[in-house]
C-alpha positions as CSV (number, residue, x, y, z in Angstrom):
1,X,0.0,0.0,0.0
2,X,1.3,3.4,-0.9
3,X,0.9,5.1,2.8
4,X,3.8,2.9,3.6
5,X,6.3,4.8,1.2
6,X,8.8,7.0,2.6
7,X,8.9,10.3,1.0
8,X,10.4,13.9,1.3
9,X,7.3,16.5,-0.2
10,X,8.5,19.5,-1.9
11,X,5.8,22.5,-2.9
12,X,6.8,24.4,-6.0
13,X,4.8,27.8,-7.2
14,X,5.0,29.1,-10.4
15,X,6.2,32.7,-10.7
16,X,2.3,34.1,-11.2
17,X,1.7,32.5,-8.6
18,X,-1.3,31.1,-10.1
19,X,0.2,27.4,-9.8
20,X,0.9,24.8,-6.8
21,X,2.5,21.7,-7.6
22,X,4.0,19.2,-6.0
23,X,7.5,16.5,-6.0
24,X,7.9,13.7,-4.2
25,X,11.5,12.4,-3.6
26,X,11.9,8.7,-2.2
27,X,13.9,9.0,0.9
28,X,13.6,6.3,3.9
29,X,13.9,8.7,6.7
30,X,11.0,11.2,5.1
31,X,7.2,11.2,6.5
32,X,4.7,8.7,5.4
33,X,2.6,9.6,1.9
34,X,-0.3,10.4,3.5
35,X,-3.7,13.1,3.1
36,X,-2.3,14.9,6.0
37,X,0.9,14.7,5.7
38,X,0.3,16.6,2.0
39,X,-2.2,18.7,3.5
40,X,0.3,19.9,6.5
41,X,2.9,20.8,4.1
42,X,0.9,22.8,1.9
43,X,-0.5,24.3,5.0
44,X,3.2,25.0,6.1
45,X,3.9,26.4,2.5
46,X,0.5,28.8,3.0
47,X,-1.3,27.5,0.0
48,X,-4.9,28.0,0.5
49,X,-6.7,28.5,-2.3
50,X,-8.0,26.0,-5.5
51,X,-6.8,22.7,-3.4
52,X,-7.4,19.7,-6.0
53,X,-7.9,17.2,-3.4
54,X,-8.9,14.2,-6.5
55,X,-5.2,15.3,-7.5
56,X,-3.9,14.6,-4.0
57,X,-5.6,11.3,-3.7
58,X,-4.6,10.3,-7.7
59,X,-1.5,10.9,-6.9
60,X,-1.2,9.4,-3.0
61,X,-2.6,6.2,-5.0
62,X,-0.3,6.1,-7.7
63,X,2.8,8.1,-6.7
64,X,5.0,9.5,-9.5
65,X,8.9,10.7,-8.1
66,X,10.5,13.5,-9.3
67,X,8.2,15.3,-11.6
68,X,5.9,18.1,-10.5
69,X,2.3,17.6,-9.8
70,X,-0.4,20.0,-10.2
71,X,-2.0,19.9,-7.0
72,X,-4.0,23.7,-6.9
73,X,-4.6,26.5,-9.0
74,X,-5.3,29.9,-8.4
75,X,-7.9,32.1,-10.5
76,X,-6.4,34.2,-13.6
77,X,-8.0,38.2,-13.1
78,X,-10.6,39.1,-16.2
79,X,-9.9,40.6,-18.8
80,X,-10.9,44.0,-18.7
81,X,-13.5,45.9,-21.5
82,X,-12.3,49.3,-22.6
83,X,-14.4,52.4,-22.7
84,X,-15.7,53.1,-26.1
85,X,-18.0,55.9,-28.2
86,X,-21.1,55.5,-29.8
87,X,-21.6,58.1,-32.8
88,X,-25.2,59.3,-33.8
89,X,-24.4,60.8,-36.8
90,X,-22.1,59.3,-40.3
91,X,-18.4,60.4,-39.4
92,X,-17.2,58.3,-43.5
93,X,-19.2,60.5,-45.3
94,X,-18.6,59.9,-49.4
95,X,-19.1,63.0,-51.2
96,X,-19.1,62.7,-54.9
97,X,-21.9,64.2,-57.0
98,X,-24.4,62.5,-59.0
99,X,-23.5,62.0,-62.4
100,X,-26.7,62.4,-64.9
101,X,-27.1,59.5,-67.6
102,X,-26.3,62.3,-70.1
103,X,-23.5,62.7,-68.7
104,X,-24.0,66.2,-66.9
105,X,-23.3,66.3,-63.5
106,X,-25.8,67.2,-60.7
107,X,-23.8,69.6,-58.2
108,X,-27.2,70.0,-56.1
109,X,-27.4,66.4,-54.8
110,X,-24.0,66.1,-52.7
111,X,-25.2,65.2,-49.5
112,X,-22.1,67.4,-48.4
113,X,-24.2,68.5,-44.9
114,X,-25.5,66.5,-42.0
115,X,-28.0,69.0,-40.2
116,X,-28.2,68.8,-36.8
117,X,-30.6,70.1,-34.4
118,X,-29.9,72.1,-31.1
119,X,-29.8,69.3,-28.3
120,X,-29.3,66.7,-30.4
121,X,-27.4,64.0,-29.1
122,X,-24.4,63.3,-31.3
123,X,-22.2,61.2,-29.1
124,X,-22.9,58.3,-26.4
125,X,-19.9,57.8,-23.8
126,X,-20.2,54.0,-22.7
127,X,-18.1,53.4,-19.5
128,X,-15.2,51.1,-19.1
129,X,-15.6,47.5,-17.1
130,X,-12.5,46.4,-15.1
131,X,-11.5,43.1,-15.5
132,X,-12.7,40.9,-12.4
133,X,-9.7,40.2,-9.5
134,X,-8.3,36.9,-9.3
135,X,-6.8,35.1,-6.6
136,X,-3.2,33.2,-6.3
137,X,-2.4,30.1,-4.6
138,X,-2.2,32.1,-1.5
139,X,-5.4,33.3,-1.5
140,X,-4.3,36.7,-2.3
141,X,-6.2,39.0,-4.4
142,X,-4.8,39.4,-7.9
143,X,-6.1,42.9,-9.0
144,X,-8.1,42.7,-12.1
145,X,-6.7,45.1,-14.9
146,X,-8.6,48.6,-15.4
147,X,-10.5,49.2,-18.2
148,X,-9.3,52.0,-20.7
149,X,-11.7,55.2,-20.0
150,X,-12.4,57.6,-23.1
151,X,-13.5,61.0,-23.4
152,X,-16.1,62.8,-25.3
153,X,-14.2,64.3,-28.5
154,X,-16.2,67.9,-27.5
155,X,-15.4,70.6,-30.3
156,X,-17.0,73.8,-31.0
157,X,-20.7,74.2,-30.9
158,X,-21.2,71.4,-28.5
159,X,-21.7,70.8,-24.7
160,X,-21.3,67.5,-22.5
161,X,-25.0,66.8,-20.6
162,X,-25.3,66.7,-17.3
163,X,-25.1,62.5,-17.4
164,X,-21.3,63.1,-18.2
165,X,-22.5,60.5,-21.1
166,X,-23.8,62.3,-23.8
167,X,-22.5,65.1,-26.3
168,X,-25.1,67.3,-27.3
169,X,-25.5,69.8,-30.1
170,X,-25.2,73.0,-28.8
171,X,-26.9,75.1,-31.7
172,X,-28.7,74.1,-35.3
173,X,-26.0,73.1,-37.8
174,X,-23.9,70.9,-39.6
175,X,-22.1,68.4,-37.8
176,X,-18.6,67.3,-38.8
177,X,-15.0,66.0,-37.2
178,X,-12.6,68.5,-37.1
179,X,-9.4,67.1,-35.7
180,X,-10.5,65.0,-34.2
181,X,-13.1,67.0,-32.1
182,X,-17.1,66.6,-32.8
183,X,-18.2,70.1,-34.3
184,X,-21.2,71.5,-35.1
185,X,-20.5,74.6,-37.9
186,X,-23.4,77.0,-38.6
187,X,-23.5,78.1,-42.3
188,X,-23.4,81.5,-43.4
189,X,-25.5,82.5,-46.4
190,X,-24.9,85.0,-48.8
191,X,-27.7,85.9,-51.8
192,X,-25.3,88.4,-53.8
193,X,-22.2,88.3,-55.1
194,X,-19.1,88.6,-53.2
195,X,-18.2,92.3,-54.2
196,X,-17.3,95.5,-52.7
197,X,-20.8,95.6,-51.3
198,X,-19.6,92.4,-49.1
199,X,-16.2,92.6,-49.0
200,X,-14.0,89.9,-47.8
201,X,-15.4,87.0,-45.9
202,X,-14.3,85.2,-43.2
203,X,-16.5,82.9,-41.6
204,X,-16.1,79.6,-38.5
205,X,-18.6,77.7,-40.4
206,X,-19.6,77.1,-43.8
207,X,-20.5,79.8,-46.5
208,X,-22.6,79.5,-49.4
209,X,-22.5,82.4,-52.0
210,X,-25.5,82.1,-53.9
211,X,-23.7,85.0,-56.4
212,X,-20.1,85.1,-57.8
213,X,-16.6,86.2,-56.6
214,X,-15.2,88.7,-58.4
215,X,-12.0,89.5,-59.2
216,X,-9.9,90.4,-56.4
217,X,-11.8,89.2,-53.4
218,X,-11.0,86.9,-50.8
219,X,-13.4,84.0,-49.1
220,X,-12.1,81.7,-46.1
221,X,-13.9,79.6,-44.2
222,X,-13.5,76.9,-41.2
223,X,-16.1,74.7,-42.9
224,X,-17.3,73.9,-46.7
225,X,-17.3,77.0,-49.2
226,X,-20.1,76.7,-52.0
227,X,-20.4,79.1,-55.0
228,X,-23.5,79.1,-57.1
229,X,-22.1,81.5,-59.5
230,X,-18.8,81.9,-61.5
231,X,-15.3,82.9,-59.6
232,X,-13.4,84.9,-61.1
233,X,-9.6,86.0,-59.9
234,X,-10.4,85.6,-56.6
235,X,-9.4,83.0,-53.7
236,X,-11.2,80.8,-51.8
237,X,-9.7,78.8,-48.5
238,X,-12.0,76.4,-46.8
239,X,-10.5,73.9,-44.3
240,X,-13.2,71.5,-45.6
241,X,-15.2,71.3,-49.4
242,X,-15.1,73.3,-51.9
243,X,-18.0,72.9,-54.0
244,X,-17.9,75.8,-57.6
245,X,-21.4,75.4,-59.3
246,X,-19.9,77.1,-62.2
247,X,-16.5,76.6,-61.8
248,X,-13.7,79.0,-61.7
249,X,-11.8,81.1,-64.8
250,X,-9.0,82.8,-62.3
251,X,-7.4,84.5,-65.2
252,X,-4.1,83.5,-64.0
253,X,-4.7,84.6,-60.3
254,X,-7.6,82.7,-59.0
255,X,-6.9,80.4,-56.4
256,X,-8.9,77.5,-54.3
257,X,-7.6,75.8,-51.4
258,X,-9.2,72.9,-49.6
259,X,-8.3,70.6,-47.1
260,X,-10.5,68.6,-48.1
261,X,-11.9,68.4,-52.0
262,X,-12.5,70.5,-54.7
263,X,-15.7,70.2,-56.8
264,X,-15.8,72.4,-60.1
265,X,-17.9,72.9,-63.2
266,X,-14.9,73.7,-64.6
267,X,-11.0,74.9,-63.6
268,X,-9.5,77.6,-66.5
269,X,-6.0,79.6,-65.5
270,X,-6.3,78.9,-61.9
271,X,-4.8,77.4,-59.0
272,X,-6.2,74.7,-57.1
273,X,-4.9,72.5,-54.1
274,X,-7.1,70.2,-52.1
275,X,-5.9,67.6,-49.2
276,X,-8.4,65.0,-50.8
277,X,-10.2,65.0,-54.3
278,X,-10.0,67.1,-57.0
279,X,-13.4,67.2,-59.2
280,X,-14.2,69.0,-62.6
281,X,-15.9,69.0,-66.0
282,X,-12.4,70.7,-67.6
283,X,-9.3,71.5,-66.6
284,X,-7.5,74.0,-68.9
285,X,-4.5,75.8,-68.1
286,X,-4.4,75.2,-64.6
287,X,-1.8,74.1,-61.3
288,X,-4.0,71.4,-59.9
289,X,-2.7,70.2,-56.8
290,X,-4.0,67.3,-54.7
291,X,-3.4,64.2,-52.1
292,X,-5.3,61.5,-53.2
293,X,-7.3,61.4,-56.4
294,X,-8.0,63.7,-59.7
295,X,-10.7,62.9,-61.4
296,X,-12.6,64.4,-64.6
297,X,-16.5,63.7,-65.2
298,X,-19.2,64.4,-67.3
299,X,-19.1,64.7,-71.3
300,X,-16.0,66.7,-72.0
301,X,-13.8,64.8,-69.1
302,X,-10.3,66.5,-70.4
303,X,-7.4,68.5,-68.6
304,X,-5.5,70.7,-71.2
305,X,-2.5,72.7,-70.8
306,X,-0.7,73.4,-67.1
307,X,0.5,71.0,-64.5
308,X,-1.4,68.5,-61.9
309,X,0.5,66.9,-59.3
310,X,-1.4,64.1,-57.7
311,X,-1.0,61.7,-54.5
312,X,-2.8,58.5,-56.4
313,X,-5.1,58.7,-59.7
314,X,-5.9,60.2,-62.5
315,X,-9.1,59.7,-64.7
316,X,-9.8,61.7,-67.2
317,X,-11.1,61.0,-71.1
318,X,-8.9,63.2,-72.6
319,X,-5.6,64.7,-71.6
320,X,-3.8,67.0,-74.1
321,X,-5.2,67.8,-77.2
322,X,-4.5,67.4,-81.0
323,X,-2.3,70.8,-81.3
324,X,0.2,69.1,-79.2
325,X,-0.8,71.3,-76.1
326,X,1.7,71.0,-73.4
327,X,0.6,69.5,-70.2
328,X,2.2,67.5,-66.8
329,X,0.5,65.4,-65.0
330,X,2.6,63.8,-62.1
331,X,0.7,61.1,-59.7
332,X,2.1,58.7,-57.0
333,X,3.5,61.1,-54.3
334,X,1.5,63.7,-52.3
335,X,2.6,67.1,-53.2
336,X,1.4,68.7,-50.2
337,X,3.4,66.1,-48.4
338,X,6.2,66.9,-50.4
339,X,5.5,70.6,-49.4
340,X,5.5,70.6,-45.7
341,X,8.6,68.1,-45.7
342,X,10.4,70.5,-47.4
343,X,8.9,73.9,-45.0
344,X,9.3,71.5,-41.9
345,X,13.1,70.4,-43.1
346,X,13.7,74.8,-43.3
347,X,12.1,75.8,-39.8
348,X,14.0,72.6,-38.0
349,X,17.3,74.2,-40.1
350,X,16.0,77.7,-38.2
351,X,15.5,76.5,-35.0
352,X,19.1,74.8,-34.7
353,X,20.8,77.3,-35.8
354,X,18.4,79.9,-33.1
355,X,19.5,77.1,-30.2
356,X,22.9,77.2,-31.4
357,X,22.9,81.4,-30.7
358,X,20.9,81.3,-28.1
359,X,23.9,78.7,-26.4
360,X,26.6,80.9,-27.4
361,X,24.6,83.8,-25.3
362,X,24.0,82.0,-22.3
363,X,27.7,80.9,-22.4
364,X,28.6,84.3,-22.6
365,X,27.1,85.5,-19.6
366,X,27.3,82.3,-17.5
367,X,30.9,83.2,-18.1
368,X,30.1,87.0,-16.6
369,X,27.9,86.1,-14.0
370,X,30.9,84.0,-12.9
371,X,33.0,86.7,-12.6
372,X,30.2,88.7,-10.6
373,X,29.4,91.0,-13.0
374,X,25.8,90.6,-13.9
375,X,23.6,93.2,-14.2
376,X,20.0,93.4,-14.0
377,X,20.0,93.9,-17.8
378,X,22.7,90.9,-18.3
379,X,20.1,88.7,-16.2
380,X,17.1,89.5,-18.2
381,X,19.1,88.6,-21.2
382,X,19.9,85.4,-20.0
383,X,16.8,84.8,-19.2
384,X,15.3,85.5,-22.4
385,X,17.9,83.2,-24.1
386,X,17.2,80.5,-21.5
387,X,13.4,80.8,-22.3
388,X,13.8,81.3,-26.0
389,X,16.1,78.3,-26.2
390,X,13.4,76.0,-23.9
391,X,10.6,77.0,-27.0
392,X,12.5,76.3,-29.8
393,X,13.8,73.2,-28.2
394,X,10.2,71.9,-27.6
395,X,9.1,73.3,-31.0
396,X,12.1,71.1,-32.8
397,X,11.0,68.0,-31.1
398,X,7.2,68.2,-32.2
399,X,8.3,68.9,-35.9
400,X,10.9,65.9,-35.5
401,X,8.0,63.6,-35.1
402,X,6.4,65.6,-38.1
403,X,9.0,65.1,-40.4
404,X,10.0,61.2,-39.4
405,X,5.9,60.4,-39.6
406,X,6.4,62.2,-43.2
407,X,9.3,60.6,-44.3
408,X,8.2,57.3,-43.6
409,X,4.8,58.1,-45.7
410,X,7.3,59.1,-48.8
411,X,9.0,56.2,-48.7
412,X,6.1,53.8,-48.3
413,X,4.6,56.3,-51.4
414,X,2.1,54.9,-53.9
415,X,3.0,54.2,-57.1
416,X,0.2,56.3,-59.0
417,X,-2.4,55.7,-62.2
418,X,-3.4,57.8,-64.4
419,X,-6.3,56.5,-66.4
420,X,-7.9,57.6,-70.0
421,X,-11.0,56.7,-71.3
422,X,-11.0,58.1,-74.4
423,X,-7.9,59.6,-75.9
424,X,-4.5,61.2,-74.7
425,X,-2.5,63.5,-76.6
426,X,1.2,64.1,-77.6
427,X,2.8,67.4,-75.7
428,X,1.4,64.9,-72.5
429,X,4.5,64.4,-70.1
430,X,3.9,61.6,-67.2
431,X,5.6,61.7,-64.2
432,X,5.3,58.5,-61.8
433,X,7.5,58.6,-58.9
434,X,10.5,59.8,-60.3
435,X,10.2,58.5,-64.0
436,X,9.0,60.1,-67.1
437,X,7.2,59.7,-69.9
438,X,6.8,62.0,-73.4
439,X,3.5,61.0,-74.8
440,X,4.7,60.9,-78.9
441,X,1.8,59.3,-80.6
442,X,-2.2,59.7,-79.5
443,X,-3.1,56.7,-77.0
444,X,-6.7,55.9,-76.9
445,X,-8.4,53.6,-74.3
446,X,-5.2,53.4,-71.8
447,X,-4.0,52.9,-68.6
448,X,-0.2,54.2,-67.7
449,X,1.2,53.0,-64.7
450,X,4.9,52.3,-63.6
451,X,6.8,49.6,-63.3
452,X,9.8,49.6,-62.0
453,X,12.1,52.0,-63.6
454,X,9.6,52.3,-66.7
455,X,6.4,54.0,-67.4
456,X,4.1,50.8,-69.5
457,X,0.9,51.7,-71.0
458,X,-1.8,49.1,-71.4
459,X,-5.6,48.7,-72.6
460,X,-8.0,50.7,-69.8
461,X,-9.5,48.0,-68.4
């Protein structure tokens, strides 16, 4: 019988302390294998919680020597649930505007705005749940992990209710994410022309011009700008949509800027740079710049003449035209990107070398105020080196991030399309990357892509 065996009992824990286990060693002058005598040395060893007594009597039974024994286990903590937001209104909007079956395009049906009311509720805060506490082998409590809490993304135009749960709307509007923040932006509409009767406008929501914007005349806004008329040399800045009804003929001075996208009847001798999409009719004689796509609808579908610089496509029926008309298109790299890496790389230059004086300064009169000599002015001016050296070094070190985040986009850059439906033009010079392409003969029906270190043109489909 087994009780008769001589043994020496040895307790081992695991490091989580979420194991007990134990070894039996034959030895003659040990203690008998008994209940109690393994219940008294787990006792001694203070294990007290998840005891498998069917292991203990398995294993009194049928003794195995020298290999560890599971004999009690503790209980793991939960896993915790992480806070999380619940949003009441469509935050991936897709603006593109309806395309008619003859081929005109319907500017009025964007669904560009989602209204909101005053005390609508636009956000729902659900709490965090921490994980449930465990216990070891001890019986000691093994905190459970705390759940991730979130905040409300409030912005302008909104307030927090008095639950602490929900984000409401603080006025009627159009609700949009602004980084990163919830917003509600109220529009501003204007029934005449932007002139000398209006002036300039500058606006913290959106603007809608049910007129034109003549020459010389500025319009910026925090939201969408929307022009039912022409514009003529003017600008227009909106940090999101720029919607032209008519399009724009800037006569060489016009300029639209978007951080978001550009939709135009038509772009003629203008400027036009949008963080997103760019959208037209026609394109002639323009600087089109913009991040992701540029894309040409309705029947005519054609950029002529001038330069447009795109992050990823380009669509278009025709580009170029039979006289030969000289025209760039470059796609595959971001040329706002390309922009602020190169305004980013000249402050950082700045700010070194303003660090660098600032140094030289302070070394100077550390060196002064050593000898005793510092006057009230001196001290000031030290101080004023020492603060303007503390800004630009914690200005340098946010760009830093900026320009590595950059860089690393460039690198991982996408190679770029441009695609024709219909015909495109010698006088066309491709850009992809950093590879051209002189288009010599008319190409119908194509699509130019790169490959490598060559441009290849193949059937559109």
């Amino acid at each position: 019988m087994s009780s008769e065996q001589k043994v020496d009992i040895k307790v081992m824990v695991t490091s989580d302390r979420l194991k007990a286990s134990l070894v039996l060693v034959q030895n003659q002058n040990g203690v008998d294998l008994t209940f109690e005598n393994v219940m008294n040395k787990l006792r001694e060893n203070k294990i007290a919680f998840g005891i498998d007594e069917e292991a203990i009597k398995k294993l009194i039974e049928n003794p195995t020597f020298g290999t560890p024994v599971v004999v009690a286990q503790g209980k793991p903590p939960g896993k915790p649930v992480d806070g999380k937001l619940i949003y009441h209104f469509d935050i991936k909007r897709e603006i593109r505007p309806k395309e008619l079956p003859d081929g005109r395009v319907d500017y009025k049906d964007l669904g560009i705005v989602q209204n909101v009311r005053k005390d609508d509720v636009l956000v729902t805060m659900i709490d965090p749940v921490d994980g449930e506490d465990g216990r070891d082998v001890f019986g000691g409590v093994i905190r459970g992990q705390k759940g991730r809490k979130v905040n409300l993304p409030r912005g302008k135009n909104t307030y927090i209710d008095a639950d602490g749960h929900t984000l409401k709307a603080a006025c009627d509007g159009q609700v949009c994410i602004i980084e990163g923040k919830v917003t509600v932006l109220n529009t501003l509409e204007i029934d005449s022309d932007i002139d000398n009767s209006t002036g300039n406008i500058n606006f913290v929501g959106n603007v809608h011009i049910k007129g034109s914007v003549l020459s010389g005349f500025k319009v910026v806004a925090e939201g969408n700008v929307e022009v039912d008329g022409i514009v003529e040399a003017a600008e227009i800045e909106a940090k999101g949509n720029v919607v032209l009804h008519k399009g724009i003929t800037g006569m060489g001075k016009g300029k639209v800027v978007a951080g978001k996208s550009v939709f135009a009847k038509f772009i003629e001798n203008a400027t036009v740079v949008a963080g997103e999409d760019v959208q037209a009719e026609a394109i002639v004689h323009s600087d089109v710049k913009c991040g992701n796509k540029l894309i040409l609808v309705g029947r005519r579908a054609s950029i002529v003449g001038g330069s447009c610089k795109v992050g990823k496509e380009v669509e278009a029926k025709v580009i170029g035209s039979y006289l030969s008309t000289t025209t760039e298109i470059e796609v595959g790299v971001d040329p706002l990107m390309v922009e602020r890496y190169r305004e980013i790389r000249k402050e950082m230059a700045e700010l070194k070398e303003n660090i660098k004086k600032c140094d030289q300064g302070i070394e100077v009169l550390k060196r002064v105020e050593a000898a005793g000599l510092l006057t009230d002015e001196k001290r000031e001016m030290l101080q004023k080196f020492t603060r303007s050296k503390i800004m630009a070094s914690e200005r340098l070190k946010v760009l830093q991030s900026e320009f590595e985040e950059i860089e690393k986009r460039l690198e991982e850059r996408n190679e770029g399309v441009v695609k024709v439906q219909d015909t495109i033009y010698p006088g066309v010079k491709i850009t992809i990357g950093n590879v051209c392409k002189l288009i010599k003969e008319p190409v119908k029906y194509c699509r130019i892509y790169r490959e490598d270190a060559d441009i290849k043109i193949a059937p559109y489909a």
